[in-house]
N, C-alpha and C positions, 0 to 999 in steps of 0.2 A: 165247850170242848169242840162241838162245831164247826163253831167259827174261826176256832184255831185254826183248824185242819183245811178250811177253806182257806183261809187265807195263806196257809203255807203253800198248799197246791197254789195257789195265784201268783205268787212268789218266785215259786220253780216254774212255771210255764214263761213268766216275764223272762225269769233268766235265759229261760233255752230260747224263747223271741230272741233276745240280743243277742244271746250266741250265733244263730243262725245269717241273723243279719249279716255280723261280722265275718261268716265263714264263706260266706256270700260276694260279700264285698272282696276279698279278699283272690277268691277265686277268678271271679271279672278280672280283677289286674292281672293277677298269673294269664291269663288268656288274652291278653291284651299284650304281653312278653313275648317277643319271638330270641328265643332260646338257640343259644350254639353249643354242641357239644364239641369238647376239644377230648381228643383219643391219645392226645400225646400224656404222656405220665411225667407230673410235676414233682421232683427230687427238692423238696421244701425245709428248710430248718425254720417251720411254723411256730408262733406261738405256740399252735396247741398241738400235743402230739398227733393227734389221730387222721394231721394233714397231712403226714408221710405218705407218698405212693396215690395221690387221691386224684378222681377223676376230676378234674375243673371245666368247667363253662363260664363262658364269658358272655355275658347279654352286655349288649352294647345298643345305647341308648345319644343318636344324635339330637342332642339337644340344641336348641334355637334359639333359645333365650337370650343370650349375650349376645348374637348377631339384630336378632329382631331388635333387641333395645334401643341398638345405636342407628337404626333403618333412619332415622328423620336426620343423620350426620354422617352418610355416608363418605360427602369430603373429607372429611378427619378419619375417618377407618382406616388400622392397616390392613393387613395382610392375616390376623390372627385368629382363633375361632376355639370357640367352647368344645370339649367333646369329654360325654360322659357313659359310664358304661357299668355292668356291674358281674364282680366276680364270684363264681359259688363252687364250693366244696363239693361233688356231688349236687345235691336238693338245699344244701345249705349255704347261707351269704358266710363271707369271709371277713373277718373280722384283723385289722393289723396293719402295721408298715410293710408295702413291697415299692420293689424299684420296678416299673415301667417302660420299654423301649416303641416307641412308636417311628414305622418309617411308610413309604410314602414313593404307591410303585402307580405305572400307567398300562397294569392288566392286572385282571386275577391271580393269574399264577404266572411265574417269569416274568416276561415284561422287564422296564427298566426303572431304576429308583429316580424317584424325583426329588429333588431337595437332599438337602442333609439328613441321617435319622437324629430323631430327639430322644433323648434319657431324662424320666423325673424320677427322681431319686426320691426315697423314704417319700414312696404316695401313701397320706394317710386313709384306707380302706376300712368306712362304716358300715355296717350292714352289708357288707357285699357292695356297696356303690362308693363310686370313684368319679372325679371330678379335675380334670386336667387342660389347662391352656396350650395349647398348640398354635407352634408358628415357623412353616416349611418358608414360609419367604413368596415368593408372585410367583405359584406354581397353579394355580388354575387359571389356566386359558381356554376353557371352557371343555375340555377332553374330558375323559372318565378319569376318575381316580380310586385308587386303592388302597386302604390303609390295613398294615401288618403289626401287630401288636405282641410283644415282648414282654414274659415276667418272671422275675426271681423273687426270691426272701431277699430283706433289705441288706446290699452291698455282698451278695452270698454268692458263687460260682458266674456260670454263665445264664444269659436268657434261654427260655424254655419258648419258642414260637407256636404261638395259639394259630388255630387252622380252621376255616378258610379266614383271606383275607377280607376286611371290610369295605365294600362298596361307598365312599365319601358320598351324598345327594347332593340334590341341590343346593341345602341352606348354605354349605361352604362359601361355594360359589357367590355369596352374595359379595365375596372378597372385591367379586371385578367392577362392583358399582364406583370402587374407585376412580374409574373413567367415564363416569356418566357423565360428568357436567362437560368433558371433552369428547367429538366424535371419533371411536375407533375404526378406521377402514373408511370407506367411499359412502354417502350416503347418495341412495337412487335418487335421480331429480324426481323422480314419480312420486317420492314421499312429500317434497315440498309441494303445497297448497297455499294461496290468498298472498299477501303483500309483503316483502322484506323490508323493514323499516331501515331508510339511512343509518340511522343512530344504531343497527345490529352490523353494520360493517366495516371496516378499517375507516384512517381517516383517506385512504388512496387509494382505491378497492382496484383490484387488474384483472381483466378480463381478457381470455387469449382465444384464437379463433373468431369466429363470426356472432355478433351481439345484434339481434333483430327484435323487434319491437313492434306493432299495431300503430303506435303515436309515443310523440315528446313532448313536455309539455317545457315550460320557458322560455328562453332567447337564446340558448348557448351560450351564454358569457361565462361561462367556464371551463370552458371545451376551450384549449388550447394545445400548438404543435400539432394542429392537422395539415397534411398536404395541400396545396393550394390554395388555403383560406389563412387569412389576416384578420382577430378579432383586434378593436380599438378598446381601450379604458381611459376614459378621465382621470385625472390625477389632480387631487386637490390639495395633497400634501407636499411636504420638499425633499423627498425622499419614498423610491419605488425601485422595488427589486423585478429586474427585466426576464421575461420568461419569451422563448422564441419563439417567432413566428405573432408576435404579438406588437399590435402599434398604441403608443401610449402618448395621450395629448396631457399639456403641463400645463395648468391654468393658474398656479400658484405666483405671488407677484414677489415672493421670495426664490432666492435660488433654488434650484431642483436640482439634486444627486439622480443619477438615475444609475443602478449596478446591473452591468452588464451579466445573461446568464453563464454559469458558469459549464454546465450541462450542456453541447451541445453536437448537432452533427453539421457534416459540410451543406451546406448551400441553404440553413437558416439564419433569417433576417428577424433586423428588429428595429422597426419605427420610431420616432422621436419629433416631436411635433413641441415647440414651445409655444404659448402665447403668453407668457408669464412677463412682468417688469421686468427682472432679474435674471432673464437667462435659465439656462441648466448647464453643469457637466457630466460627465461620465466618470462609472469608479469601475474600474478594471479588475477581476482575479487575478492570482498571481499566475505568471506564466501567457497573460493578454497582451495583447497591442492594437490599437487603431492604426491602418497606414493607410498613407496615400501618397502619391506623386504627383502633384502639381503645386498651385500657387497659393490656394485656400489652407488644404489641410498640409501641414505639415509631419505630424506624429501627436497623436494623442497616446497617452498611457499613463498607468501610472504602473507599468511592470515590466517596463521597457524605454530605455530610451534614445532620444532624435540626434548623435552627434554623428562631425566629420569625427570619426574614430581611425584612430593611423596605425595604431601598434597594440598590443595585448602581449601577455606573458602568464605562467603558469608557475605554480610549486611543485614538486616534482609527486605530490600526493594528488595534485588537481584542487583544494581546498581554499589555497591564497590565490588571489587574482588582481593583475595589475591591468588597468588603462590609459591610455594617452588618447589625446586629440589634436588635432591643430585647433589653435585657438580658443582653448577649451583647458577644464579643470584635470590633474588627473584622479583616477577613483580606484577604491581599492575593493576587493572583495574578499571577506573572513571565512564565506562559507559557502563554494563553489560555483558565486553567480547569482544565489539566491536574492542577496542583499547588496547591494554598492554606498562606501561610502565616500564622500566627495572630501579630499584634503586639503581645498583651501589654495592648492597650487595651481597658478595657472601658465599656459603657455603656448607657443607655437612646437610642440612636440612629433615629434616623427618616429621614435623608437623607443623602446621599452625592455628591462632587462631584468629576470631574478635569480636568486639564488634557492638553489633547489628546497630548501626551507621557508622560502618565501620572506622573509625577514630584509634578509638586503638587497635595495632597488636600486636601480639606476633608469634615469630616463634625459633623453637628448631632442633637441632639437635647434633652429633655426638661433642663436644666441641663447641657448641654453642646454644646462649640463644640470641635472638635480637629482642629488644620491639620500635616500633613506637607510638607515640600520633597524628598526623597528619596525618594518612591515608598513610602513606609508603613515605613521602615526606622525612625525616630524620629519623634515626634511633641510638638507642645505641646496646652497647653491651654487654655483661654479664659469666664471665667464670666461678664466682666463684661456682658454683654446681656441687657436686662430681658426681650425676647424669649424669655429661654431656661428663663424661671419654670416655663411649664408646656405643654401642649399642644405640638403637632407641627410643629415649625419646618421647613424646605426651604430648601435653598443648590442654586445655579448657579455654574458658571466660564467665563468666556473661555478661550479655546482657550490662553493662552500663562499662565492660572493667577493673571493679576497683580489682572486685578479680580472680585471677589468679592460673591455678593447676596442676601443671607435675608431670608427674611420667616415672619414669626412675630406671636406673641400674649403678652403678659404679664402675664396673672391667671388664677387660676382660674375668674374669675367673668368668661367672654366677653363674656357681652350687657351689659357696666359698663367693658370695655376696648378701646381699637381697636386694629387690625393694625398692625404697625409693619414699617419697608422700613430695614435696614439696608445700606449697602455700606462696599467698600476696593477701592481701588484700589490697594496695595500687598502683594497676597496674605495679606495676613487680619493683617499687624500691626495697623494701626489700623482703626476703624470709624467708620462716620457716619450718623447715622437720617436719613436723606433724607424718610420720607413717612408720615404717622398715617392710617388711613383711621377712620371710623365702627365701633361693634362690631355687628356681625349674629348670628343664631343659629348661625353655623357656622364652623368655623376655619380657617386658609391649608391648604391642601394641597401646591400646587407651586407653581413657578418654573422658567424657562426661560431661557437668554441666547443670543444669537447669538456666534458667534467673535470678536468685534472687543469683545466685551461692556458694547456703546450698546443695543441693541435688545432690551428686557425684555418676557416676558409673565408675569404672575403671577395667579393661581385664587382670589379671596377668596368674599365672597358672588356675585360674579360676576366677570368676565375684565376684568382691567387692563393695558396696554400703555404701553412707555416708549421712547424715540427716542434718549435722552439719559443711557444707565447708572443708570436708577432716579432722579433729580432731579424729573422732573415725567411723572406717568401722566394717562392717559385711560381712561375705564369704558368698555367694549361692553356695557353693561346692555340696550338693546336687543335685543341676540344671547341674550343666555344667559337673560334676566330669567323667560323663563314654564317655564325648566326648575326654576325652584327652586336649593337650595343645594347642596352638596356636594360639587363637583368637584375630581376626585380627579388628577389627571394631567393635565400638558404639555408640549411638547418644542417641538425648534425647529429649523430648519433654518441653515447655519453664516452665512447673510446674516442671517436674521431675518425675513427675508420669507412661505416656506411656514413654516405652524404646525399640531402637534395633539392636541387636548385629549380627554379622557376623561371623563364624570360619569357614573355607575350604567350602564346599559344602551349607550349614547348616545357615538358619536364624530365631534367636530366637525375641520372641516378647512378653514384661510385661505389664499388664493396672496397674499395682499397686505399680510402683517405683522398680520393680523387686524381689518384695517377689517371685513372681509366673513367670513361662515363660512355651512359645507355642515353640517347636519347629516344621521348617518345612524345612523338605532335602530334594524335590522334585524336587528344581532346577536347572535349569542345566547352572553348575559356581559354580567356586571357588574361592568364592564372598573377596576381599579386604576394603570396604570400602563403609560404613552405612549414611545415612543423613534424617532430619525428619525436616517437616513444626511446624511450633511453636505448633500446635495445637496435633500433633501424627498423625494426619487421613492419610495425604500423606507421602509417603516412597519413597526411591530410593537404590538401591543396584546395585554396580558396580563388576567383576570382570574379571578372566583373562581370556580373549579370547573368552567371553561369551557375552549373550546380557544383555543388560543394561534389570535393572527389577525395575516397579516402584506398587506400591500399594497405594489406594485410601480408605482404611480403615483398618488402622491400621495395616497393613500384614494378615489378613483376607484372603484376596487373594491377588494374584500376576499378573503382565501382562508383558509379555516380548516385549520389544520393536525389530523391526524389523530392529537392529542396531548393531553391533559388535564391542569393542572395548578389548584391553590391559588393561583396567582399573586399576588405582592404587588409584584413592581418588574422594569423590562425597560431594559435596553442597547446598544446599536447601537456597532461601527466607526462607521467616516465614510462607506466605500464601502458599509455595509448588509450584508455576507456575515455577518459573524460578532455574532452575538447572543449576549446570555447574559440568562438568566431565571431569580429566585428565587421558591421555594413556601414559604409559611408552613404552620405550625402551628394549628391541625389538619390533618394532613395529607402529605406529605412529607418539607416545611421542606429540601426539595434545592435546589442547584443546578443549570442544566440551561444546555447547549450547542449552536450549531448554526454551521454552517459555510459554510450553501448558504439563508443568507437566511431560513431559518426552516421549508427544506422538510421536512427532519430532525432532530431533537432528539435529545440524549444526558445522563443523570446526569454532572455533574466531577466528577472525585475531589477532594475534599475535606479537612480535615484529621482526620487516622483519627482514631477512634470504634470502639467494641467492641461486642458482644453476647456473650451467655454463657448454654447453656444447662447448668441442673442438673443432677443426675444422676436418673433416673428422667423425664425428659423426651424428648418425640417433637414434630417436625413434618415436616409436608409443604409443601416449597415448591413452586409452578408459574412456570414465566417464562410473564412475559405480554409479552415484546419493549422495545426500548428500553432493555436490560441490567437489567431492573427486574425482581424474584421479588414474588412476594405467597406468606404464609403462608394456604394453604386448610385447613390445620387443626394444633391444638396440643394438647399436653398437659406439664402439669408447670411448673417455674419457668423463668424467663426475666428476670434481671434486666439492666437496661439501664448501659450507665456509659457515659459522653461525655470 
């Protein structure tokens, strides 16, 4: 009986031990709880009734768990983060579905909201503790933040705002590791310490201001484009892309390409040294040219090319482009210059004509007459005009190509022959000599037509005009009479009204179909060839060895472009943007582009053309701008081939 009694007592003491324990244990956590009491009163349709009216607290527990987890992947992290909390009745957990509003200020109290607020609806609440994913979006930039928390009965009135708001810490913030693997902001050079390996910086690394050093270690051979210094490279291959200010010897005993840089500024050079079997040439960007003027070098390119060019013509969009030559192919262009292509047609050519579509050509010269309907794709031919015996004939178009009007000379023997005035008004099948004039010392130069092509002006010994498609003219010998002969150019505006003519120095200008004309010889060139925008406003004036001159009101005034060529013939769109200008021989013999009315000029690419140099041969080219090299010195052969 005893023993019984001892051992029940053993029994009860064990149990109050574990009780104790437990009551123990229990208490540490509550003190380890830091508690908020919320004074607002929660109007709840609770599960249980007795949570009507009742004082709640919110112990709000930022947990770190789901952030710490992902610590070793913070490149894939968003923006989201754990936050857990727990709700109590009074002393008691809360047990049940409530809806949650969470928002997200930058103070304690006031302040302004950051982010959207977030609602989790039917949060499942055990024991009083609550477990919710949140995600305001890249709202910590490292400032304080505040979080305000929101709670009803599930889907039940309005939120009830629990009070004070909650201070976010740090763990959030772990959001901005985001940008760890990239630098935010400046870092001080003071942080960097020991050696930056090549392989941690671009493949082109740029350095701006002043770059000092103790010692270099190398040769420089890769240091190029410094002022006053020329590194050299061997080249054992047949094929090297030229970078400026760089000289490059060719030891290969097969041909050598060498490609010109495309990058570059006024006054860099670039070396060429062959000792190869076979030579080198040069490959050109587009928009390049080699030039020179003497007996060696002719014209190298392959983006521009060397002819006597006489005549050029335009569509009235700038897009189709025609040229002639003496003695020479004519070429057409599809797409404003960029590309030419060569038709197969050859000839002693002096003028060139289109129609404002560009489609139907015409082009004349010394025994020949050759009209296109296709834009240069085929062409005929035409001998029968006495016109076409000898000297420099000139053709105009109507804008729609139908009617057609040369004038010309047919004898050798000018001062024993008169000018004759052919037209068609059927795009050049048939023809009719409308008009003989007198022979003078000097031969037709041009012609001009208005778009409707009634309204003619034609250059003989002096300026004739016609009202009626070349049927019956009228002299301005008044106008021109004490300049003498020889005028060389004129154009027309698409009525016929503004007109403007060219002779040696001297450009003359009509608002009135050429009753009346301005002259003005102030400029400097001995101007070849006239061209006008549909409207008269825009001008351009090309001549020999002079700058290109373009006018933006009627010839009113003049502006000389910062550009020099040989000029022998100029082009206009209708609106005036787009021009195109050919250089004769001596000289150039390019073609040249401009896009902004004439303030700019560029070589076209042309159709390729080679150069070659021998083996034992050196030169130095310099760019002088405008995509154009000049050889500043040679040595060795250089044969040309086109």
């Amino acid at each position: 009986m005893r023993r019984e009694v001892q051992e029940h007592e053993r029994n009860c003491l064990e149990k109050h031990r574990r009780r104790s324990r437990s009551e123990n244990a229990r208490s540490r956590r509550e003190e380890a709880q830091t508690t908020i009491q919320n004074k607002n009163a929660l109007s709840l349709a609770s599960p249980s009734p007795t949570e009507n009216n009742m004082k709640n607290r919110i112990q709000t527990l930022l947990v770190a768990v789901a952030i710490l987890a992902g610590i070793n992947r913070l490149a894939a992290q968003g923006t989201a983060f754990i936050y857990q909390g727990r709700l109590n009745d009074g002393t008691n957990p809360v047990n049940g579905s409530y809806d949650l509003q969470f928002t997200l200020y930058t103070a304690a109290t006031n302040g302004n909201q950051a982010g959207s607020a977030l609602t989790n609806s039917a949060t499942a609440i055990n024991n009083g503790l609550f477990s919710v994913a949140l995600d305001f979006g890249n709202q910590f930039d490292g400032t304080a933040r505040w979080l305000e928390i929101g709670v009803r009965t599930n889907g039940n009135g309005t939120f009830n705002i629990l009070a004070p708001r909650q201070p976010l810490l740090a763990v959030p913030y772990a959001v901005t590791a985001n940008t760890a693997s990239n630098l935010s902001g400046t870092l001080p050079v003071t942080q960097l310490s020991g050696t930056v390996l090549s392989s941690s910086l671009p493949a082109s690394p740029e350095f701006s201001g002043t770059v000092t050093a103790s010692s270099f270690s190398g040769n420089g051979a890769g240091i190029t484009n410094v002022p006053g210094a020329l590194t050299w490279q061997t080249v054992q291959g047949t094929n090297v892309q030229a970078r400026p200010n760089m000289g490059y010897l060719l030891t290969n005993d097969a041909p050598v390409t060498v490609t010109l840089p495309a990058a570059l500024n006024v006054g860099d050079v670039v070396r060429i040294v062959c000792l190869g079997g076979s030579g080198w040439s040069p490959a050109l960007n587009q928009g390049q040219a080699i030039v020179y003027q003497g007996d060696q070098f002719v014209i190298w390119n392959g983006s521009a090319i060397g002819h006597n060019w006489t005549s050029v013509a335009s569509s009235a969009d700038g897009s189709k482009l025609v040229a002639v030559q003496s003695g020479g192919q004519i070429y057409t262009s599809n797409n404003g210059g960029t590309n030419w292509i060569p038709t197969g047609i050859s000839g002693s050519y002096t003028s060139v004509a289109s129609s404002a579509d560009g489609n139907k050509l015409v082009a004349v010269g010394s025994g020949n007459l050759t009209i296109s309907a296709d834009g240069g794709v085929t062409w005929s031919n035409r001998y029968d005009l006495n016109l076409l015996s000898y000297f420099s004939p000139s053709v105009a178009s109507s804008a729609d190509g139908s009617k057609l009007v040369v004038v010309g000379r047919g004898s050798e023997q000018y001062y024993l022959y008169p000018y004759y005035v052919y037209t068609s008004t059927d795009s050049g099948t048939n023809w009719t000599m409308q008009q003989s004039f007198n022979g003078g010392s000097s031969n037709p130069t041009s012609i001009a037509s208005s778009a409707d092509g009634n309204r003619l002006v034609a250059l003989f010994d002096t300026c004739y005009t016609s009202t009626d498609g070349g049927t019956n003219w009228t002299p301005q010998s008044t106008v021109f009479g004490y300049f003498g002969v020889g005028y060389d150019s004129v154009a027309s505006s698409t009525d016929g009204s503004k007109l403007v003519a060219a002779m040696g120095d001297v450009i003359f200008t009509s608002t009135n179909g050429g009753t009346n004309w301005a002259a003005n010889n102030t400029l400097n060139g001995y101007f070849a060839s006239v061209a006008s925008s549909a409207d008269g406003s825009k001008l351009v004036a090309v001549g020999s060895y002079g700058p290109i001159y373009t006018s933006s009101d009627s010839g009113a005034t003049w502006n000389a472009a910062d550009f020099y060529i040989n000029g022998s013939s100029v082009a206009s769109s209708a609106d005036g943007s787009k021009l195109v200008a050919t250089a004769t021989m001596p000289g150039s013999g390019l073609i040249y582009l401009s896009t902004d009315s004439g303030l700019t000029w560029h070589p076209s690419k042309g159709p390729t053309s080679s150069y070659s140099g021998a083996q034992y041969s050196a030169i130095e080219l310099q760019y002088v701008g405008n995509g154009v090299f000049l050889p500043i010195s040679h040595e060795g052969s250089y044969p040309s081939v086109y």
